[in-house]
C-alpha positions as CSV (number, residue, x, y, z in Angstrom):
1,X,41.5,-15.7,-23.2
2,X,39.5,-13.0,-21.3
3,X,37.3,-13.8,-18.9
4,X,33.8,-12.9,-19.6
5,X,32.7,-12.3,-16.0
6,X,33.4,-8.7,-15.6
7,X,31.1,-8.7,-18.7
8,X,28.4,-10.5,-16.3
9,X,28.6,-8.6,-13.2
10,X,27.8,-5.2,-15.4
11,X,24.8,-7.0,-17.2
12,X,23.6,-8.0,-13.8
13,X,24.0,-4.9,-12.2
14,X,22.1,-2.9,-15.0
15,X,19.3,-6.1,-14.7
16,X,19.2,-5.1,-11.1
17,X,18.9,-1.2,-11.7
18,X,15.9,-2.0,-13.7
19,X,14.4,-4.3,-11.1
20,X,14.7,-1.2,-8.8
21,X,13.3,1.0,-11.1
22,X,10.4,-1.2,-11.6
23,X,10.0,-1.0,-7.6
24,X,9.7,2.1,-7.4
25,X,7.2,2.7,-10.1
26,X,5.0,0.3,-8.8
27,X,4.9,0.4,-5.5
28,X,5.9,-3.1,-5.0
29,X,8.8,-4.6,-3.1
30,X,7.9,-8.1,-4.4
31,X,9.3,-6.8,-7.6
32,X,12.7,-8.4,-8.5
33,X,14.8,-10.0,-11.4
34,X,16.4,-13.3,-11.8
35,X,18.4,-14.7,-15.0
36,X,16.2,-12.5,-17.9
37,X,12.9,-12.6,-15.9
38,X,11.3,-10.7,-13.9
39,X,9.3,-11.7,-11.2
40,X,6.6,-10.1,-8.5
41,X,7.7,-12.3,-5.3
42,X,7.6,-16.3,-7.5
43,X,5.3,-15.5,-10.1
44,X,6.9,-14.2,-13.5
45,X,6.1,-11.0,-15.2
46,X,5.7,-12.9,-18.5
47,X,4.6,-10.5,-21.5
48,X,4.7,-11.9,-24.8
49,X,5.2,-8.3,-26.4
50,X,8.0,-9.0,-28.5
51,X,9.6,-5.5,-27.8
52,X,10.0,-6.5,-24.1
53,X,11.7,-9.2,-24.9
54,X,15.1,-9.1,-22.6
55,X,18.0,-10.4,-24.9
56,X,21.5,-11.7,-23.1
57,X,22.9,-8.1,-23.1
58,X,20.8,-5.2,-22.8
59,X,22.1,-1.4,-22.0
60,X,20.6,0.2,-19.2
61,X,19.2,2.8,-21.8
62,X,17.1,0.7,-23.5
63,X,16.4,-2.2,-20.5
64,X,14.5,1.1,-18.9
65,X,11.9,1.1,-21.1
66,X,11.3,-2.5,-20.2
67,X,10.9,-1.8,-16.9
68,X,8.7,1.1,-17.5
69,X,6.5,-0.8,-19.0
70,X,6.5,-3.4,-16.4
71,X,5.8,-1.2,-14.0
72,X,2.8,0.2,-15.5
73,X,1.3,-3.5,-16.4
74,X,1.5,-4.1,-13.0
75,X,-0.3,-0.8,-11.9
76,X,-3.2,-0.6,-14.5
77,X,-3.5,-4.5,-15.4
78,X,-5.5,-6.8,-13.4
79,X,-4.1,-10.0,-13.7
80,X,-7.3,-11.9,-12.9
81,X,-9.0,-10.4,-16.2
82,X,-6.3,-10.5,-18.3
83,X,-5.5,-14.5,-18.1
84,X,-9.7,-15.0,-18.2
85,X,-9.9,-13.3,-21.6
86,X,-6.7,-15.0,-22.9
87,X,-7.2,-16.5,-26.1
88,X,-6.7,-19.7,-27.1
89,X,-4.9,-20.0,-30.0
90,X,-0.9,-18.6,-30.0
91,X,-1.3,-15.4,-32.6
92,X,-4.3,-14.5,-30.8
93,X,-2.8,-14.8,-27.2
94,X,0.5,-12.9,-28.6
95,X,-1.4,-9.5,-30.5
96,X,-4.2,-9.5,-27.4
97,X,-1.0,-9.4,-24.7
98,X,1.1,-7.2,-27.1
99,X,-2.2,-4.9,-27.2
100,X,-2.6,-4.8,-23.0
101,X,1.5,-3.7,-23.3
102,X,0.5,-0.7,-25.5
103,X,-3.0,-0.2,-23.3
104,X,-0.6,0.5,-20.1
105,X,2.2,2.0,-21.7
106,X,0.1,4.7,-23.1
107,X,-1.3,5.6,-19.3
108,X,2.3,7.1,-19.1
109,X,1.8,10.0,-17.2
110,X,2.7,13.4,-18.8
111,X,4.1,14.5,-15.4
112,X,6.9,11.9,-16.3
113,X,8.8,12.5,-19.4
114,X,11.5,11.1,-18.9
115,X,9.1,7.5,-18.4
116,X,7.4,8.5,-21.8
117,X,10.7,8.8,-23.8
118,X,12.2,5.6,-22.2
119,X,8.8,4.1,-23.2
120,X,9.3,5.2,-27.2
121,X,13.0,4.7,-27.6
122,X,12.4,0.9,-26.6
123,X,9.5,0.4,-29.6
124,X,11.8,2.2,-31.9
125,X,14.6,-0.2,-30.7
126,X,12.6,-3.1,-31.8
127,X,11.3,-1.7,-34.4
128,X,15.0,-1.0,-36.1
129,X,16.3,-4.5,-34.9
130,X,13.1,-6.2,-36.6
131,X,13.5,-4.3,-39.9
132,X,17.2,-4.5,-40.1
133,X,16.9,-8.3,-39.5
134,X,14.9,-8.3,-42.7
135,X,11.9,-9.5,-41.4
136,X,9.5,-7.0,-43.5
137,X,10.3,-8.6,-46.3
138,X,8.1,-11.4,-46.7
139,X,4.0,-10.3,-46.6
140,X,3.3,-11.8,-43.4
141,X,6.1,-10.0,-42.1
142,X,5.6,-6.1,-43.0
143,X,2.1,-7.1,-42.6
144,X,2.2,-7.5,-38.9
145,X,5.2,-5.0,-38.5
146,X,2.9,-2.5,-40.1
147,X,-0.4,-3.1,-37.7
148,X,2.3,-2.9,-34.7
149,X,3.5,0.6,-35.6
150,X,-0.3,1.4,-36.2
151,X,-1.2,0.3,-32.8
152,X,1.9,1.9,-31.1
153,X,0.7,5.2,-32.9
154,X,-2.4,5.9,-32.4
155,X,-2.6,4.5,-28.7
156,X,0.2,6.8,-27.7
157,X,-0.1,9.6,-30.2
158,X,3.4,9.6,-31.6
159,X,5.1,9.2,-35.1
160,X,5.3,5.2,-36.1
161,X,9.2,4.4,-36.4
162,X,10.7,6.9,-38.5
163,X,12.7,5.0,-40.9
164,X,10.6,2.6,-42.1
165,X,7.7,5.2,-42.3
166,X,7.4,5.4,-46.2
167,X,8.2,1.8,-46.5
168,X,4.7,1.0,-44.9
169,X,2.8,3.4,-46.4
170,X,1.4,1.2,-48.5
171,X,0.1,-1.7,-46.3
172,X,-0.7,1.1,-44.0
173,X,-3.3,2.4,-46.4
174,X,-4.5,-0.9,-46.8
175,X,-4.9,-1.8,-43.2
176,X,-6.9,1.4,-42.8
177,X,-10.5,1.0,-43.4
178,X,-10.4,-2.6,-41.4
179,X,-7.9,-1.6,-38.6
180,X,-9.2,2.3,-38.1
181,X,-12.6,2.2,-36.0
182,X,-10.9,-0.7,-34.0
183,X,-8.0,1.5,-33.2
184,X,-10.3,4.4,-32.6
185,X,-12.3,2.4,-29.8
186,X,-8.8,1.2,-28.3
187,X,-7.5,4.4,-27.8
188,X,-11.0,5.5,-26.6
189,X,-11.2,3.0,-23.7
190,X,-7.7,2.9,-23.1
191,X,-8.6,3.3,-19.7
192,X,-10.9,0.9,-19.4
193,X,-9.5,-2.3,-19.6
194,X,-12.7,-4.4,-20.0
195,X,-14.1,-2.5,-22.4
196,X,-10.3,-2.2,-24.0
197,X,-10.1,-5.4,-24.5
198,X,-13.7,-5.9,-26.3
199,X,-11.8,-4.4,-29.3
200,X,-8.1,-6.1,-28.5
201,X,-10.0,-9.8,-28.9
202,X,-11.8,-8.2,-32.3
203,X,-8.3,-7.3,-33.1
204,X,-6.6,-10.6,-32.1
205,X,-9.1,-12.5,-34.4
206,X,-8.3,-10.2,-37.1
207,X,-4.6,-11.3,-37.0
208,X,-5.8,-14.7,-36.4
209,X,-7.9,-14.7,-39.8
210,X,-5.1,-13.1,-41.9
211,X,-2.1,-15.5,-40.6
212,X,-3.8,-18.7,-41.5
213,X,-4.8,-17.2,-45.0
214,X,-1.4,-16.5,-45.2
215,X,0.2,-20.2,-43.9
216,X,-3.6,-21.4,-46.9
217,X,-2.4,-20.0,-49.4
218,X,1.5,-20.5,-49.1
219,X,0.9,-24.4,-48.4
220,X,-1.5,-24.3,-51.7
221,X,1.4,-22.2,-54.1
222,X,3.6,-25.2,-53.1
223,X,7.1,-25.3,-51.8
224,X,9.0,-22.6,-51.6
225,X,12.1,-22.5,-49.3
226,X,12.9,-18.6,-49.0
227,X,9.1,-18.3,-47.8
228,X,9.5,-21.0,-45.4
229,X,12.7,-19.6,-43.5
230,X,10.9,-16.0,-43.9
231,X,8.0,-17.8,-42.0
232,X,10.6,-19.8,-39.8
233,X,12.3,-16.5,-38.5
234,X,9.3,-14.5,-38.1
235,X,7.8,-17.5,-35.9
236,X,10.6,-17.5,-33.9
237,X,10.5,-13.8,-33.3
238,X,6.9,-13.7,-31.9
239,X,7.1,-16.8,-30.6
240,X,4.4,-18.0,-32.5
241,X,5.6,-21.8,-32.3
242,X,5.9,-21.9,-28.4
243,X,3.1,-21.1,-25.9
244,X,6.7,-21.8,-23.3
245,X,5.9,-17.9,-21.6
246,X,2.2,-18.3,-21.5
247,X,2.8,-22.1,-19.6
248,X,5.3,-20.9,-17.4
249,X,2.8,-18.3,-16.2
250,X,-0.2,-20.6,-16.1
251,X,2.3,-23.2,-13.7
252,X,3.8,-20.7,-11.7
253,X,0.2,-18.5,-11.3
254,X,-0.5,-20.9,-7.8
255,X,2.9,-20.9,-6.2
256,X,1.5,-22.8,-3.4
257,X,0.0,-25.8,-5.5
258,X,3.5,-25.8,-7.4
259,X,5.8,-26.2,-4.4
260,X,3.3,-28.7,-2.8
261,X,3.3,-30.7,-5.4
262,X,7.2,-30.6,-6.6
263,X,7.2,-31.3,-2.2
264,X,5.1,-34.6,-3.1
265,X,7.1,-35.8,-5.6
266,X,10.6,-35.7,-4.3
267,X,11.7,-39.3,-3.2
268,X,15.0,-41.4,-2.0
269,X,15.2,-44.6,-3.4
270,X,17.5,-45.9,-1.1
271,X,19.6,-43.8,1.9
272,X,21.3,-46.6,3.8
273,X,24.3,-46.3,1.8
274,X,24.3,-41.7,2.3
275,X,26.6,-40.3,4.8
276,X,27.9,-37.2,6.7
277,X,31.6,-37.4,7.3
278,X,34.9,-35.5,8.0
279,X,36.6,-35.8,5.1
280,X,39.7,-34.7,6.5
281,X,39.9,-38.3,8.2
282,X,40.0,-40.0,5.0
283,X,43.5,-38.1,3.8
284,X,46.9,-38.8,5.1
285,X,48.4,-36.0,7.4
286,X,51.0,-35.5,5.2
287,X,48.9,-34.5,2.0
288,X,46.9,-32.1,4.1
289,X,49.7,-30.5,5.6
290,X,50.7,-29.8,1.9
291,X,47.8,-28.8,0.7
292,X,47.9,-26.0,3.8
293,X,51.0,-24.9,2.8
294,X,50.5,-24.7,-0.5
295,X,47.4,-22.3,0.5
296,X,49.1,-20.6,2.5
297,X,51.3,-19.4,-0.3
298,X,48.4,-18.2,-2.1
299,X,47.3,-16.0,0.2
300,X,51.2,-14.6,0.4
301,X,50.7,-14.1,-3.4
302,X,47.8,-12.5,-3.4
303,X,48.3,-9.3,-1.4
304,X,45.2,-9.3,0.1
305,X,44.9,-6.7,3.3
306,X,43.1,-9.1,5.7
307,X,42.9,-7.0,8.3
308,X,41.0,-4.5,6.1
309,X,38.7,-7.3,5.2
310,X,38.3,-8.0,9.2
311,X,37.4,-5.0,9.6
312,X,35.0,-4.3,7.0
313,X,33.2,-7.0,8.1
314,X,33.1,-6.4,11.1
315,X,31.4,-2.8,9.9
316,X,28.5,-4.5,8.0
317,X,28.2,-7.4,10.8
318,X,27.7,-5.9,13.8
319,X,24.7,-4.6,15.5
320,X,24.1,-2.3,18.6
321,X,21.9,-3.4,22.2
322,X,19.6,-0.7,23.4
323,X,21.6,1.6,25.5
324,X,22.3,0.8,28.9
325,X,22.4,3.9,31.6
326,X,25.4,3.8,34.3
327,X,24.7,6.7,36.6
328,X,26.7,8.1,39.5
329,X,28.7,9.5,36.7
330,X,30.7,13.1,36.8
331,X,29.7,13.7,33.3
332,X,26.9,12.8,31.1
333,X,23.7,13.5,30.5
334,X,21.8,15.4,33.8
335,X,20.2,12.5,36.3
336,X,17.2,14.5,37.4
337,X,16.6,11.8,40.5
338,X,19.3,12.5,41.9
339,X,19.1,16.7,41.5
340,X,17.7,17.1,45.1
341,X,21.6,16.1,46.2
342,X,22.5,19.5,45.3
343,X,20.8,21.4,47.8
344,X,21.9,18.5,50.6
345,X,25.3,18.6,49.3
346,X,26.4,21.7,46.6
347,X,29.9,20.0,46.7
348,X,28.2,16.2,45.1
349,X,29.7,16.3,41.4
350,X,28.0,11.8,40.4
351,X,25.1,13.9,39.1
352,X,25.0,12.4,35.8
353,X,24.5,9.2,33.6
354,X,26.0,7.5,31.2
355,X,24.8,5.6,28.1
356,X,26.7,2.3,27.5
357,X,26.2,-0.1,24.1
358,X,27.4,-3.2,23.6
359,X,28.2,-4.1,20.6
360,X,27.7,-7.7,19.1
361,X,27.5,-10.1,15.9
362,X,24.2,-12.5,16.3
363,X,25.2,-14.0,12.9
364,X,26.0,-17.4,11.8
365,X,27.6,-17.8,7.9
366,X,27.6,-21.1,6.2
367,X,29.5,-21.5,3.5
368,X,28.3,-25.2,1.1
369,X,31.1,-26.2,-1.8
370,X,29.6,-28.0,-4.7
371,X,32.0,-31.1,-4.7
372,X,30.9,-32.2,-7.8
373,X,33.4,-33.1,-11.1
374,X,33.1,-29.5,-12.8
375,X,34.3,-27.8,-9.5
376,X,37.9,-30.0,-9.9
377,X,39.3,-27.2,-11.9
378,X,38.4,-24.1,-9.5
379,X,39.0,-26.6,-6.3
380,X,42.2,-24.7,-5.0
381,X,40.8,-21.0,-5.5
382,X,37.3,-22.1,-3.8
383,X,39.4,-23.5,-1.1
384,X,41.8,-20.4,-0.3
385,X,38.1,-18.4,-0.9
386,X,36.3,-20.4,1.9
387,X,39.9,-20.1,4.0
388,X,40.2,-16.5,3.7
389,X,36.4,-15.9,4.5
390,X,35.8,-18.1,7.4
391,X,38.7,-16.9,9.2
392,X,38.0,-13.3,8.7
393,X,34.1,-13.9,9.4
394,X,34.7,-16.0,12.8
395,X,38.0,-12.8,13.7
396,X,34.9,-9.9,12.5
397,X,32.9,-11.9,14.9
398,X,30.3,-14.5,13.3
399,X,30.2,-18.1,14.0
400,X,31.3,-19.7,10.5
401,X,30.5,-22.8,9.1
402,X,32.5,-24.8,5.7
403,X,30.4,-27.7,4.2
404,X,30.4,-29.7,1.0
405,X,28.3,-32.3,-0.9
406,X,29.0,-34.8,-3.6
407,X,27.9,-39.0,-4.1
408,X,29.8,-41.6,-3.6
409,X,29.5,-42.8,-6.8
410,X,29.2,-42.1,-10.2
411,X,26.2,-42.9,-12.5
412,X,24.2,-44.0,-9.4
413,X,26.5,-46.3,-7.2
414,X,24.5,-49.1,-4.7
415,X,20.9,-47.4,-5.1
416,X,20.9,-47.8,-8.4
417,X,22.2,-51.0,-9.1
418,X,19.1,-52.6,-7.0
419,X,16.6,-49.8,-8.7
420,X,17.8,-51.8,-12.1
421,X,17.4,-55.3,-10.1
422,X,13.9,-54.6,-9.5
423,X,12.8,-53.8,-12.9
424,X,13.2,-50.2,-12.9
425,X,10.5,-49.6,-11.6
426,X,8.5,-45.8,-12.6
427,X,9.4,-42.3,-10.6
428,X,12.0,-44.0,-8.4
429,X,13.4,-40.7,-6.8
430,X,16.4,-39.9,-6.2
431,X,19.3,-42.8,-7.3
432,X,22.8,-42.1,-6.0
433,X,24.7,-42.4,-2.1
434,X,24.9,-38.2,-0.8
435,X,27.9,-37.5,0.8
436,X,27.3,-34.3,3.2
437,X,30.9,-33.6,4.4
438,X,31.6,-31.4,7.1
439,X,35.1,-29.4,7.1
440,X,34.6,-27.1,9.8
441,X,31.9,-26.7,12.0
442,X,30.0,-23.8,13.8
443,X,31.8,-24.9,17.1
444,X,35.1,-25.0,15.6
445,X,37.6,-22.7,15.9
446,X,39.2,-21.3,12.5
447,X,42.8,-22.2,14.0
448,X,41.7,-25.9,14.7
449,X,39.7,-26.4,11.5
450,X,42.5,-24.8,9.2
451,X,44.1,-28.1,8.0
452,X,40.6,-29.9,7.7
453,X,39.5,-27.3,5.4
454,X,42.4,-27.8,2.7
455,X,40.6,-31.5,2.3
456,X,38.5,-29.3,-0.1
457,X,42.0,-29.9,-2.6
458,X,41.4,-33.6,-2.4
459,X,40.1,-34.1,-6.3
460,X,39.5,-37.4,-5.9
461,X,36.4,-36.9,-4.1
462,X,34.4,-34.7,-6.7
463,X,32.1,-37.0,-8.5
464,X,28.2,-35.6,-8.7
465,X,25.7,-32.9,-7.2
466,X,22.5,-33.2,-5.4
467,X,22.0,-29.5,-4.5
468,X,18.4,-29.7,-3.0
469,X,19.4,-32.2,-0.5
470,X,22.6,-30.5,0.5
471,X,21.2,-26.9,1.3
472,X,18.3,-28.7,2.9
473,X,21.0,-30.4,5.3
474,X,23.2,-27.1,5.7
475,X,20.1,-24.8,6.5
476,X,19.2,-27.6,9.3
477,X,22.0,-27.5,11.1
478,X,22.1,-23.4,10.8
479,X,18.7,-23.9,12.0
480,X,20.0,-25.5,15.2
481,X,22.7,-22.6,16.2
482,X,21.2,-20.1,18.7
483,X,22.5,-16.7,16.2
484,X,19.3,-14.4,14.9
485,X,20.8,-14.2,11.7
486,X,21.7,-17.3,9.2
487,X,23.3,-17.0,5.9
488,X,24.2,-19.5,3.5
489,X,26.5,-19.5,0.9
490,X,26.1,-22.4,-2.2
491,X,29.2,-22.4,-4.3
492,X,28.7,-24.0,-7.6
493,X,29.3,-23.5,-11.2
494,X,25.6,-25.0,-12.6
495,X,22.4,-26.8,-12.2
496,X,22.2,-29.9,-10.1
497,X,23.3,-33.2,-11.3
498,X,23.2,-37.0,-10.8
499,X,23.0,-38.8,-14.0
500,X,21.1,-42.0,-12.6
501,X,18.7,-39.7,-10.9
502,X,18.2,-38.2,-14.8
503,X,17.8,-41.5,-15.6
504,X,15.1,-42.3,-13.7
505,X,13.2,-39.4,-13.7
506,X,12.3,-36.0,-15.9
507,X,15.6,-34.3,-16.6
508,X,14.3,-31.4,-14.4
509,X,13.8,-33.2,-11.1
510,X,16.8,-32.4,-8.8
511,X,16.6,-28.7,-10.1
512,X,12.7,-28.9,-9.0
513,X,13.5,-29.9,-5.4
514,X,16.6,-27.3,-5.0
515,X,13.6,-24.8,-6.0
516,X,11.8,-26.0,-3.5
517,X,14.2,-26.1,-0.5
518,X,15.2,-22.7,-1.5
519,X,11.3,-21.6,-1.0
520,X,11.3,-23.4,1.9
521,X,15.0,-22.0,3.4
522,X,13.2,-18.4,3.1
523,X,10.1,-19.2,4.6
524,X,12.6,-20.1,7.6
525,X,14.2,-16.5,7.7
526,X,17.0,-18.1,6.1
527,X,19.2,-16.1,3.3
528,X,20.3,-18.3,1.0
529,X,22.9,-17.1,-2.0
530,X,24.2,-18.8,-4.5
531,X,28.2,-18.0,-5.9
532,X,28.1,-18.7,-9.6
533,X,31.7,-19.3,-10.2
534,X,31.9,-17.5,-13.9
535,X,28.3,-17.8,-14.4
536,X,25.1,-16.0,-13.1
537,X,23.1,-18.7,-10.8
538,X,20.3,-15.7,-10.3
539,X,17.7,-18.5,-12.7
540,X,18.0,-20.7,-8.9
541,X,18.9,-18.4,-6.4
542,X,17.2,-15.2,-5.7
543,X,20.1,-13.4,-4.5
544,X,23.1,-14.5,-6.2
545,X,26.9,-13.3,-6.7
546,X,29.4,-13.7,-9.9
547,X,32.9,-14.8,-9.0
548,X,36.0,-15.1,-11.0
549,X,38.4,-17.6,-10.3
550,X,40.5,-17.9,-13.3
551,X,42.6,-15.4,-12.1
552,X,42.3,-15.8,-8.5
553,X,40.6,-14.7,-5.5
554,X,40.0,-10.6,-6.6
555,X,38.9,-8.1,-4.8
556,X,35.8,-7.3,-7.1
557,X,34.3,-10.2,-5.8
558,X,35.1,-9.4,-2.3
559,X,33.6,-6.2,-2.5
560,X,30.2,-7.7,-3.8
561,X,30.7,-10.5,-0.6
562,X,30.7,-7.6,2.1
563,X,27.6,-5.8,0.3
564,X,26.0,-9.1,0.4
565,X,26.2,-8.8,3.8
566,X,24.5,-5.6,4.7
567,X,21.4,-6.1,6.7
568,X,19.8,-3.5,4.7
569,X,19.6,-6.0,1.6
570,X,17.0,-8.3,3.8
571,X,13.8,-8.8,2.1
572,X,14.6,-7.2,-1.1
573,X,13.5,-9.8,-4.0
574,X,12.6,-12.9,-1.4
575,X,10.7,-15.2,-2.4
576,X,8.0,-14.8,0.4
């Protein structure tokens, strides 16, 4: 079976193009994408314009438009305004923000074509996937389709959708006399958008008005099941039956109130029974000296050129003092102190200086394994990953650390058992024993620490994640190591997990709390990424890689690590 991962790194590199794009357009470094979203530093750019809509796989030809258009909301819209004229009601909220989409769109500047035609190629993309899904075909559909490709038209002056140009004639010329003097005043005040939106509202309530005569008078014809999926998928499509966009935006509109109180509510129910521990001490010598040789024949196997890898490292890691000037040099750059020696003595040659620069590696790399049941299956790869890395890191220069987390227990262990003793009481917190295991630390050599690491192999130790508490624990302890620079590396292959925790509390509470650490982590100066191992973790982590491990370590994935690294990459996308 092929992997699909290759198919994931290119989706995410044309997401990230389009981020960039959207930069530069806007003048904004905040700007950046994670999962299908983008975001301006931790608030979403949520439009509910259904041809903006970023599907699972988008070319870059068509995802430009997208980001076109993003740019330009976020240049000509004031967000303030826009979410204080927000209707109430869902068809109204969806046609007014659809409306403000075609308002900015159409500011394209003629100076840009190339914006302009990346700007039309994704309506008529919609346009052909919404027709060809059949949508038209009930009343409500080509109803709405049709007052979309009038809006589209006259705001921007082009052609409506080619194709389905004579097949809307009709409702066209019916739409007319109602739509045309409110399309006339939107394309007059286009670049007003107070007075724009005057008419937008007048529009909104139009579409308002004619939906629910539409839902009157099919409820009142009685029961007819072809209407009903028509309705169904059209629903679905403009997301008429979830305001899920619009509430995201509204919760994540006052970042600070959102962490604060995600902050509040994160709880441990009981913490006698968590520990940090060497897990190495809990495995016979024997088994570990196994599991380092078995290692050490996949690293034979897999041809990798370490010493390239040291020294590419070694490239992106290391940073240059000022200069230092050594004079009483024979060559050099002319010491004009010391000039009046000439004329005391024409045969003195230490006229000159010397610059000298030192170079170093102020950085400290953490790498955290998610020890948690789902990992069993890529436990030998991450550990000859984590192997290979640490030892080239600490040889490149870097101090490296290796660090894991799991529970002690399934389904809760001791913490739960007495939550369920005392009557289960509401919002408990946090219901399973942690175990933070260190398997080499910052002080610790790579040739000492070599065996300990290979305790990553022991399966019998994977049981459950808590992720929030783990990077909380690893940035701490990067925290107390003297380097300027402190990355850390999560490796996991999903969300976190504790079943008892679930239990206990909403089903989104120990992904709330990793959200929050992370916020936290880069508040610090701390880079955080997180290794999806085949998936894209970007929907967590603001700066994320892809690995694929069902073929082993490859050097794809390597390449992406040593980009990672480049200090140029600070800042872009953080969550500041």
């Amino acid at each position: 079976m092929n992997s699909p991962t290759p198919d994931l790194r290119e989706q995410r590199r044309v997401l990230e193009l389009s981020a960039m794009v959207t930069r530069a357009l806007a003048d904004d470094p905040h700007v950046h994408i994670r999962q299908q979203l983008f975001f301006r530093e931790n608030r979403p750019l949520v439009t509910l314009a259904p041809h903006l809509r970023v599907h699972d796989s988008e070319s870059l030809q068509h995802l430009r438009g997208v980001a076109d258009s993003l740019a330009l909301r976020l240049l000509h819209t004031q967000h303030a305004l826009h979410q204080q004229l927000m209707p109430a009601d869902a068809v109204s909220r969806l046609i007014f923000d659809w409306l403000e989409a075609l308002r900015t769109e159409s500011l394209a500047p003629e100076s840009m074509p190339g914006m302009r035609h990346n700007l039309q190629q994704r309506f008529y993309f919609w346009s052909a996937g919404y027709y060809h899904a059949r949508h038209t075909e009930s009343e409500l559909g080509i109803w709405l389709y049709t007052l979309a490709q009038m809006c589209w038209s006259r705001l921007n002056a082009l052609p409506v959708y080619p194709e389905t140009e004579d097949f809307i004639e009709s409702t066209r010329a019916s739409l007319t006399p109602v739509l045309g003097p409110l399309l006339y005043e939107l394309r007059k005040h286009r670049t007003d958008q107070a007075s724009y939106a005057t008419y937008a509202l007048r529009v909104a309530a139009l579409v308002h008005h004619e939906v629910e005569a539409m839902q009157k008078a099919q409820s009142e014809s009685g029961t007819d099941t072809e209407d009903d999926q028509e309705w169904d998928n059209f629903s679905l499509l403009l997301d008429f039956d979830g305001d899920e966009a619009a509430a995201y935006d509204e919760v994540l509109n006052d970042t600070t109130r959102s962490t604060a109180m995600t902050q509040e509510q994160y709880q441990v129910f009981d913490n006698q029974y968590d520990k940090e521990e060497h897990l190495s001490e809990l495995i016979r010598p024997e088994l570990l000296n196994g599991y380092r040789e078995q290692i050490n024949q996949r690293i034979s196997h897999q041809n990798l050129h370490i010493n390239l890898l040291i020294q590419r490292l070694r490239r992106v890691l290391t940073q240059y003092s000022d200069p230092r000037w050594e004079n009483d040099q024979e060559s050099g750059y002319i010491d004009g102190a010391r000039l009046s020696q000439i004329i005391s003595n024409p045969n003195e040659r230490r006229l000159f200086r010397q610059p000298t620069v030192a170079p170093h590696t102020p950085c400290s790399i953490s790498f955290l394994v998610d020890c948690s049941g789902s990992m069993k299956h890529h436990a030998e790869t991450v550990t000859l990953m984590v192997d290979i890395l640490s030892r080239a890191l600490e040889q490149a220069g870097a101090q490296t650390e290796v660090l894991g987390f799991s529970t002690h227990a399934w389904n809760g262990g001791r913490p739960f058992k007495r939550w369920m003793a005392r009557q289960r009481p509401a919002h408990p917190g946090r219901l399973n024993e942690v175990s933070h295991r260190v398997f080499k630390a910052a002080k610790t050599p790579w040739k000492r620490a070599n065996r300990d690491i290979v305790a990553l192999m022991k399966l019998d130790y994977y049981r459950e994640g808590i992720d929030g508490e783990a990077v909380q624990w690893a940035c701490q302890r990067l925290q107390s190591l003297q380097s300027q620079r402190k990355i850390l590396y999560v490796l996991s292959d999903g969300c976190p997990m504790d079943s008892a925790t679930n239990l206990g509390n909403n089903e989104h509470y120990l992904e709330n709390h990793l959200l929050q650490v992370l916020d936290s982590a880069a508040q610090q100066g701390i880079e955080v990424w997180g290794i999806g191992i085949g998936l894209d973790l970007s929907r967590l982590y603001t700066h994320s890689l892809i690995a694929d491990f069902e073929h082993g370590l490859d050097n794809h994935f390597l390449d992406d690590f040593v980009r990672s690294l480049r200090p140029t990459r600070l800042g872009l996308g953080s969550r500041s």
